[in-house]
N, C-alpha and C positions, 0 to 999 in steps of 0.2 A: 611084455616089457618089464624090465627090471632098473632099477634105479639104487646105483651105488654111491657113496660120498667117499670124493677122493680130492686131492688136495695137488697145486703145481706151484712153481715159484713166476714171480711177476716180478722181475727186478728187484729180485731181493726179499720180498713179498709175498706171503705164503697166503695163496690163494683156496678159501673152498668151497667144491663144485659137487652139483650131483651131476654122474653120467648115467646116461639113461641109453639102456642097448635092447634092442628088438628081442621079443622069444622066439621070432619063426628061423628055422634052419637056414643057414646060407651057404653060398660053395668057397664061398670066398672071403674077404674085407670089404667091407660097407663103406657107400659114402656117409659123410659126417656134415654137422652142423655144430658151430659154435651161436649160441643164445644167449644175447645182452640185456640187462635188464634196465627198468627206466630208472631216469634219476631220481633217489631215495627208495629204491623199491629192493627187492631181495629175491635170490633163487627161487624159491618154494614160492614166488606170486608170476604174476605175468610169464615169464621169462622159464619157470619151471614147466607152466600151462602148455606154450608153447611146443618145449623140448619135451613133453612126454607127449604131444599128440603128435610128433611127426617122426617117433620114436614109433610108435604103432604103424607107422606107414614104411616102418624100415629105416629109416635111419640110424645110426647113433648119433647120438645129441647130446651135449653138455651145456649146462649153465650154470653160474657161478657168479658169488657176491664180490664186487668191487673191490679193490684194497681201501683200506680203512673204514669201510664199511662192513655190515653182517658180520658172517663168521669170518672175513677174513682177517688176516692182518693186517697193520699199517699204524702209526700213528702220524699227526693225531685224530683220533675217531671222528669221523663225521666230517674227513673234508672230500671233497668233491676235485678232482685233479682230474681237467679234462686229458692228461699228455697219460697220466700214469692208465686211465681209463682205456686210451687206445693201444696200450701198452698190454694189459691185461688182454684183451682180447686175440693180439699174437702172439700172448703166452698160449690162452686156451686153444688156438692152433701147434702149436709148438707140443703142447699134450697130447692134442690129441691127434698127432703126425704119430708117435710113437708107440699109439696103442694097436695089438697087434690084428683088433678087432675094425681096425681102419685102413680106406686105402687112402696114402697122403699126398694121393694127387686129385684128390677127388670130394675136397674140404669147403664148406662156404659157410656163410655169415650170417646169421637175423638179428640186428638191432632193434631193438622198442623201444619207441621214445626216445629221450635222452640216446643212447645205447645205438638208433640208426645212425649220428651224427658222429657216433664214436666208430663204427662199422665201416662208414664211407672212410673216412680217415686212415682207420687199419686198415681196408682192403686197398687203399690207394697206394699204400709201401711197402702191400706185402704180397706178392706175388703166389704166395701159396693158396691164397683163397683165388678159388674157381669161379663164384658166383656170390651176388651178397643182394641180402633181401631186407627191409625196412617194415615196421606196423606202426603207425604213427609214429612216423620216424620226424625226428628233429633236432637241430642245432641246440642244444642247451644252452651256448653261451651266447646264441642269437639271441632265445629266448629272455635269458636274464637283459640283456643289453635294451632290445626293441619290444618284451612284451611278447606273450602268448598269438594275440592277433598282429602283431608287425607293427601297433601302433602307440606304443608306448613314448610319454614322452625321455630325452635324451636325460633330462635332469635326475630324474628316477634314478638311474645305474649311476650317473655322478656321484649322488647323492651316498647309494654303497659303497662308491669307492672312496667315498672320504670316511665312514666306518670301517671298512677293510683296513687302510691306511692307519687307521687309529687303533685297533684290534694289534696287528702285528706289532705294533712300538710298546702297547701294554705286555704281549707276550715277550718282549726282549727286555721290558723290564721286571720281570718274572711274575708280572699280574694275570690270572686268570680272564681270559675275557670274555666278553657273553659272547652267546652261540647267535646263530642266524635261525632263526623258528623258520621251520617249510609249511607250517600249516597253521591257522588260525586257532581261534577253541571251539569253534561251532560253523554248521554251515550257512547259516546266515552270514557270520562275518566273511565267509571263504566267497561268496555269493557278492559280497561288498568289492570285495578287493578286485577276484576274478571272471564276478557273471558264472554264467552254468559251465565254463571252463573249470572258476573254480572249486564250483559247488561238487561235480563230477570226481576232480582229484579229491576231494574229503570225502566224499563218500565211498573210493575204493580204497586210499589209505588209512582213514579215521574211523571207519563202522566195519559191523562183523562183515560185510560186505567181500573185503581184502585184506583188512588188516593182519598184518602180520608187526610180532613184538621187536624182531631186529631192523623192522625197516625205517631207513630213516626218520626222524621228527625236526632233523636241526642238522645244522654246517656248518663247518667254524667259518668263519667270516674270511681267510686267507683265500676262502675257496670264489669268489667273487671275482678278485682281483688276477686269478691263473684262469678265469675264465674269458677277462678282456680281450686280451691277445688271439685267444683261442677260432678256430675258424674250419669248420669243418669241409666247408664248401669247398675251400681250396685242392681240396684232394681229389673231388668228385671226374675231373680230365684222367688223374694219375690211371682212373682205373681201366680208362681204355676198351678192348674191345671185350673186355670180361661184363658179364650181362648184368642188369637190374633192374629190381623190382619194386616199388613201392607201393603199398597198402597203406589208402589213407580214409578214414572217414567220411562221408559227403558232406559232414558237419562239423566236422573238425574245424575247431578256430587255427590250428597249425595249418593248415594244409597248403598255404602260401608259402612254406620254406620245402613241401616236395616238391611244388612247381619250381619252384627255383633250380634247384636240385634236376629236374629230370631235363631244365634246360641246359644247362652244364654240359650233362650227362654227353658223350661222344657215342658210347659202342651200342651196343644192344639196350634197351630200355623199354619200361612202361611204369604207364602210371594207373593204379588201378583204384576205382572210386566203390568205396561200400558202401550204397543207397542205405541213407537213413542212420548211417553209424555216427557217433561223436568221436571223437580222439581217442577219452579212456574207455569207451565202448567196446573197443577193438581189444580191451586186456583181459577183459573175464567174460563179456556176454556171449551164451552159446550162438545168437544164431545169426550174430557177426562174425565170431571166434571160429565156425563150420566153413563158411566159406573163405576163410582169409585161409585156412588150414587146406585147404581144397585146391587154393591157386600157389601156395608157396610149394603142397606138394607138385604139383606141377611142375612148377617151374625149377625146381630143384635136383626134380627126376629127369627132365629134359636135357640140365647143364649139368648136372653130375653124374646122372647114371643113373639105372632101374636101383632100386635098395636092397630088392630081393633076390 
């Protein structure tokens, strides 16, 4: 497997991506997978992990940083634009429809985290994706709105949207405005805020654990209020008799928005439970990360084709 950094446009928006291409001989063009990474995270984490282990099973696979995040483009840095997010992902079909090492009828989707919620979305309007897979997949802007566990009180997000509100009137009057902190400064506080939800997110983005230095720490606060509106679920009919899959932890405090999701769901479906895993469990640990790798190759090779 070989892993090249190549770069596409996303509206305007210079996207970059490693593509990662099988070394075994083949007679032909490969199916493909585009790979979404979670919110605040970057190629080179989850999302790279992913695309190079199923990259060894023969696919080619691409993933790539958000715009206005990582290396991509975009200003301004650090915002979170659920539209532009689903946007990117059928650019990264649209790339890799053209690569000669692909066949483009034969393209599907893995969102993480955040990234599932943006997958369902793209695969709802885009008819070139075949099949589309989720790992701890979830709504972000459910998320911000109702809370990791679904139980968040309503005044909470009110509450950001009267700092959103006030962030953007400071930037039109050409004031600098603070950013939105993704992460406390310790896991104790992360533990306060989110319980082992969110002691787990600081210890893969905050310790050598995962950290990486372009992944997000902060949002600009406009990013809140393009979140309100936002709805991922609405797509989940669009996608019809095209199959899905979702990988969710047995301990994942998310796992009430895949159930949601796989009721929606019309065509082909499952929902598949990883004994013992947590949510961010599923981003780096081997011997959750083994079998999640084991059922999308599956299921991938089923609806798309052998790779080899």
């Amino acid at each position: 497997m070989t892993r090249t950094s190549v770069t596409f446009d996303s509206a305007g928006i210079d996207i970059a991506g490693h593509l990662y291409l099988p070394d075994a001989p083949t007679a032909g063009p490969r199916p493909a997978i585009v790979v979404g990474h979670p919110g605040t995270g970057v190629k080179e984490q989850a999302a790279g992990l992913y695309a190079a282990r199923l990259a060894e099973q023969g696919f080619v696979t691409i993933a790539f940083d958000a715009a206005f995040q990582g290396e991509s483009g975009g200003l301004p840095r650090g915002l979170e634009d659920p539209a532009h997010r689903v946007e990117d992902i059928k650019a990264a079909v649209s790339f890799l429809s053209t690569r000669e090492e692909v066949d483009p009828q034969r393209i599907g989707v893995l969102g993480i985290c955040a990234s599932g919620g943006y997958a369902l979305s793209a695969t709802g309007g885009d008819h070139r994706v075949k099949a589309v897979a989720t790992v701890s997949g979830v709504d972000v802007a459910r998320q911000f709105r109702f809370g990791a566990d679904g139980t968040q009180d309503p005044a909470v997000f009110q509450g950001m949207l009267d700092a959103a509100a006030q962030a953007r009137t400071a930037t039109a009057r050409g004031a600098e405005p603070p950013a939105l902190p993704v992460f406390p400064e310790s896991a104790e506080q992360a533990g306060a805020l989110g319980g082992e939800h969110g002691v787990e997110g600081f210890e893969y983005y905050c310790t050598p654990r995962g950290a990486h230095e372009r992944s997000a720490k902060f949002f600009v606060w406009e990013s809140v209020d393009r979140m309100a509106s936002f709805d991922a679920f609405h797509a989940v009919p669009l996608i019809g008799d095209r199959p899905l899959l979702q990988i969710i932890g047995a301990r994942a405090v998310t796992s009430w928005m895949a159930v949601d999701i796989h009721q929606r769901a019309t065509g082909p479906k499952e929902l598949h439970w990883v004994q013992d895993a947590s949510h961010v469990d599923l981003y780096d640990k081997k011997e959750y990360v083994d079998p999640a790798v084991a059922k999308l190759t599956d299921f991938y090779t089923a609806n798309l084709g052998a790779a080899n």
